[in-house]
C-alpha positions, -999 to +999 in steps of 0.1 A: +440-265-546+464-238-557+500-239-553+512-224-526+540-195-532+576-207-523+584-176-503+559-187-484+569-222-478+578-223-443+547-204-430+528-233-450+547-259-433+545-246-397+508-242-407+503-279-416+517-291-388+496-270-368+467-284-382+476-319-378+478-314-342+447-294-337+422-317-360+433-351-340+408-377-327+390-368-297+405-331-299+384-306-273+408-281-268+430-259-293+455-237-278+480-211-304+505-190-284+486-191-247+452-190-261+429-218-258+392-228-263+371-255-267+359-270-303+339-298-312+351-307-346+321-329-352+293-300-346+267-292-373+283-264-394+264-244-417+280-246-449+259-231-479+275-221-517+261-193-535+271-165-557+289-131-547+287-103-578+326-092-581+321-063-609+324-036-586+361-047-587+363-057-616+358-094-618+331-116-630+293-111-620+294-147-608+317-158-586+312-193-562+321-189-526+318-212-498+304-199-467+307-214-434+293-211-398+308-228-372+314-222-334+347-221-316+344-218-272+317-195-269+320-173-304+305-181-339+326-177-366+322-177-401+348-183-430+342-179-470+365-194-499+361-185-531+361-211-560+392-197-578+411-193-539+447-179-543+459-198-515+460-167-491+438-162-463+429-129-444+415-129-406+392-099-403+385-079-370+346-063-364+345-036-346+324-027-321+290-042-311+272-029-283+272-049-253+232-054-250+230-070-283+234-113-277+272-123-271+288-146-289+265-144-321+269-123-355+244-094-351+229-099-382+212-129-399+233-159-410+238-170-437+246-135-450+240-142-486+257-126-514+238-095-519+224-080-532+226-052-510+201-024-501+226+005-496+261+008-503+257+035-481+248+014-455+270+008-422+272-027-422+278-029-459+308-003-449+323-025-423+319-062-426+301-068-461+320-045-485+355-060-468+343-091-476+336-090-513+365-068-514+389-095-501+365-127-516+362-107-552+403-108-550+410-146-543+416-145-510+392-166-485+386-151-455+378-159-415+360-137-389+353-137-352+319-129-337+339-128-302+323-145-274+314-114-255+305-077-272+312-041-262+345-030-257+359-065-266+397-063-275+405-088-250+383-110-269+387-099-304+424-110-301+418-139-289+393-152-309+405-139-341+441-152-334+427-192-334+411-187-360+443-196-377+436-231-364+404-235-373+407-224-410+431-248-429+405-270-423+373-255-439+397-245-470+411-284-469+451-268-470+467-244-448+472-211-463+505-200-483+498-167-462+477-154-435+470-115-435+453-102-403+431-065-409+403-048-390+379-021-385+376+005-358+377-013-332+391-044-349+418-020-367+432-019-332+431-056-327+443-064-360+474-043-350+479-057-318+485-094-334+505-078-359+526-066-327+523-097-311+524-124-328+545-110-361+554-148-370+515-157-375+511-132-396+527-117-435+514-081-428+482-062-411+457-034-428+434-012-402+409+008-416+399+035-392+415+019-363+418+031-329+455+026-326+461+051-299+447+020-281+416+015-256+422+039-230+428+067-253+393+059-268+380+058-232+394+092-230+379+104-262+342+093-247+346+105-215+358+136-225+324+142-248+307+128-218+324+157-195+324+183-218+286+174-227+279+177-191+293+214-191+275+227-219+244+208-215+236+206-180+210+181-164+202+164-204+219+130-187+199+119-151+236+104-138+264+127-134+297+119-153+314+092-139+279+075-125+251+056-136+243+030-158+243+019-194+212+034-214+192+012-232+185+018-267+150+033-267+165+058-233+190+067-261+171+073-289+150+093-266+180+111-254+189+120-290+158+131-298+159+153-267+193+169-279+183+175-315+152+190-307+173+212-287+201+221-312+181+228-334+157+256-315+194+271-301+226+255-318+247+279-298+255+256-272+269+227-296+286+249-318+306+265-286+315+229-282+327+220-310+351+250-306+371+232-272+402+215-289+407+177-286+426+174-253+468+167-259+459+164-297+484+196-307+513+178-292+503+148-317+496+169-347+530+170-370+515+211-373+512+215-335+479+232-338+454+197-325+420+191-335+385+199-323+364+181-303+340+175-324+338+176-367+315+194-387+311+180-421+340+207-447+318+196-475+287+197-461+265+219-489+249+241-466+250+255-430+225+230-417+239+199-427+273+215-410+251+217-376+239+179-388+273+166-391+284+181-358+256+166-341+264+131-358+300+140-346+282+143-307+262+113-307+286+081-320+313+087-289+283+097-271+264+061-280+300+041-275+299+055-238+266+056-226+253+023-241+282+005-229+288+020-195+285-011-177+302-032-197+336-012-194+333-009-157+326-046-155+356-052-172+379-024-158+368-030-125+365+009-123+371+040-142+401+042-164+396+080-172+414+109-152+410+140-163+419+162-128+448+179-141+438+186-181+433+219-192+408+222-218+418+246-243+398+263-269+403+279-307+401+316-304+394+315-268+408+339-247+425+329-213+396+340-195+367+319-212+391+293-209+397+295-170+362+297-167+351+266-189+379+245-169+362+255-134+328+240-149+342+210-161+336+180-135+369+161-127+370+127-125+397+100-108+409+069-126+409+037-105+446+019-110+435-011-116+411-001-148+442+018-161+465-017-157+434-032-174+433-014-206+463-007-207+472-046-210+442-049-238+456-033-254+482-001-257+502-007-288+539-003-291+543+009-323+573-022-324+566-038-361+585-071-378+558-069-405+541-045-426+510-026-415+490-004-434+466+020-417+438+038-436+421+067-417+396+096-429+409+128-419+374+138-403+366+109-384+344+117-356+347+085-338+379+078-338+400+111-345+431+115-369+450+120-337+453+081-330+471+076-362+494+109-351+496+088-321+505+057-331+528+072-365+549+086-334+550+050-316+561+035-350+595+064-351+597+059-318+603+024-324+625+026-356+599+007-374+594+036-397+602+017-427+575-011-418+544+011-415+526+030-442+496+057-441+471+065-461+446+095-453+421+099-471+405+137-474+367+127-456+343+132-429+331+098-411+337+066-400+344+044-430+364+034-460+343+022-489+353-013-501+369-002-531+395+015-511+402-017-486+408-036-521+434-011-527+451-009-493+447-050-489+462-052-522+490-022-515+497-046-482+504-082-504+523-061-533+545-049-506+550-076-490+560-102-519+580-074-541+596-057-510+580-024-525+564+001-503+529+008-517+518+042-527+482+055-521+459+078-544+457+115-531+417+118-531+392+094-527 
């Protein structure tokens, strides 16, 4: 095994003797800081070898890992060590599967092999494959969460990614010299929230795209699509906003269908949209100008992919709410989205247009106890003893720039300033490739052991 760093001597130590305790005879129950679940260290893991190709970062074509299934309470979980480990391990955050798909369970086929891959392009390359070889390719093994319950899971995601620190010194045989905690999307937001938490577990935290204005501003995002959507496209959803029930996949494919067909025959409608400003974002933008609702694509080559992009910009908040509508009241207990006293606000509206867009749109009333919900899982404080690292696109239709404006103003807010570092990187979508969470994940562990803060490339 490799020898641990000195600096990081303690953190081994405490580690070790946490691992004693949790891997006794008989053990059925771990517990770290309040959480607790149930583990049968005698169940029959899946534990294959093969090799991962590493010369997309630079390394060898051939490199070993270890892969690992096992099951801790009600959530699979898999961890991978690489033959030439550094001695570091980093816990890393999904983010969001819908709640139909089967809980508790990787939504994909285990083992997941080592490539290769069909598309880099691909979205589950983008957020669970490519961090993986980028963190395996670089020495470090790594541990994820399936969380024992899908959807809107942050309650969930903490907890299951946060015992995962018990569970892994003893696939790698050693407790790690550090632990490093990152996340995407939705996990971004988790990954920060046991940075904020649990600061001692942890040497520092990378989100990639994460929704760090926290879960009821990303209700607020949806439901505000879902409202707006209403006002320009009247009668395309059977339920009225605030209503109904979760779609299944084929009603939303159909639905989608239904919309493009009709965007594309009159695109007047979407484009009017996409002209309402994102609601409170000028008083989060550093300019004080805000964001539109939705993106269209700046690069996109010609007029027609621009309408494209802006209707991919409509339907991924629009799939977050209406595939998932049950599950969030289910867990809310309600709605956690009030929207009676915003005035939407348009770019090169005049008062008028705008007085008469905010008598169309339907109002909604949160219920208090879906607000104390989400608000507890999980609004972050911006209150760092570590160093994150966020990495956001600056056209990201899913989860706007504006939660990093958000959560950047948290962070001063805090005096934490000097413990959290940015980097925007000039695109339209939802990902970061692999090659650029290598860089940030390595950024993070320079900083951390020299003291230096990391510096980020200007383009992608």
């Amino acid at each position: 095994m490799p020898t641990q760093r000195p600096k990081h001597l303690l953190v081994a130590i405490l580690a070790a003797a946490l691992t004693a305790t949790a891997w006794s005879s008989g053990l059925e129950t771990i517990e770290l800081d309040g959480h607790r679940a149930s583990f049968d260290p005698n169940q029959d893991f899946l534990v294959i070898e093969g090799d991962l190709d590493c010369t997309p970062f630079g390394g060898p074509a051939t490199v070993r890992v270890t892969e690992t299934l096992g099951r801790l309470g009600e959530a699979d979980y898999l961890i991978y060590q690489p033959a030439d480990w550094n001695g570091d391990l980093v816990l890393f955050a999904h983010g969001l599967f819908h709640s139909f798909m089967p809980a508790g369970v990787f939504p994909f086929p285990v083992p997941v092999a080592f490539g290769p891959y069909p598309s880099a392009s691909d979205h589950f390359f983008q957020t669970f494959l490519g961090p993986r070889d980028a963190i395996v390719c670089h020495g470090f093994a790594m541990a994820a969460s399936a969380f024992e319950r899908h959807g809107l899971a942050v309650a969930e995601g903490m907890h299951d990614t946060h015992l995962l620190n018990t569970i892994a010194p003893h696939h790698l045989g050693t407790a790690p010299a550090a632990t490093y905690v990152t996340g995407y999307s939705m996990g971004g937001l988790i990954a920060v929230a046991l940075a904020e938490q649990f600061p001692h577990r942890y040497a520092g935290a990378v989100s990639t795209c994460g929704a760090l204005a926290g879960t009821l501003a990303a209700s607020d995002h949806v439901h505000h699509m879902r409202v707006l959507f209403e006002t320009f496209f009247p009668g395309m959803i059977e339920s009225a906003p605030g209503t109904g029930h979760s779609l299944t996949p084929q009603a939303f494919d159909a639905f989608t269908s239904e919309v493009g067909a009709r965007v594309q025959t009159d695109p007047a409608a979407l484009q009017r949209m996409a002209s309402v400003r994102f609601p409170g974002s000028e008083r989060r933008d550093p300019d004080g100008v805000g964001i539109p609702l939705l993106w269209a694509n700046p690069a996109a080559p010609d007029p027609m992919a621009a309408l494209g992009s802006l209707v991919d910009s409509l339907f991924g908040p629009m799939s977050l709410h209406l595939l998932n509508l049950d599950d969030a009241r289910t867990r809310g207990e309600g709605l956690a989205f009030d929207n009676r006293h915003v005035a939407y606000t348009g770019f090169d509206w005049t008062a008028e247009e705008e007085a008469d867009l905010n008598a169309r749109v339907v109002r909604l009333e949160a219920d208090a106890w879906a607000v104390r919900y989400w608000t507890f899982h999980y609004e972050p404080s911006g209150e760092l003893e570590i160093p994150v690292v966020s990495v956001v696109a600056s056209y990201d239709p899913i989860v706007p720039i504006v939660n990093e404006w958000s959560y950047a103003q948290n962070v001063v807010r805090t005096g934490s300033s000097e413990l959290y570092s940015t980097w925007v990187i000039p695109r339209y979508g939802h990902f970061t490739t692999p090659q650029e969470f290598a860089t940030a994940l390595l950024g993070l562990v320079d900083w951390v052991e020299t003291g230096v803060r990391p510096t980020w490339p200007t383009a992608p």
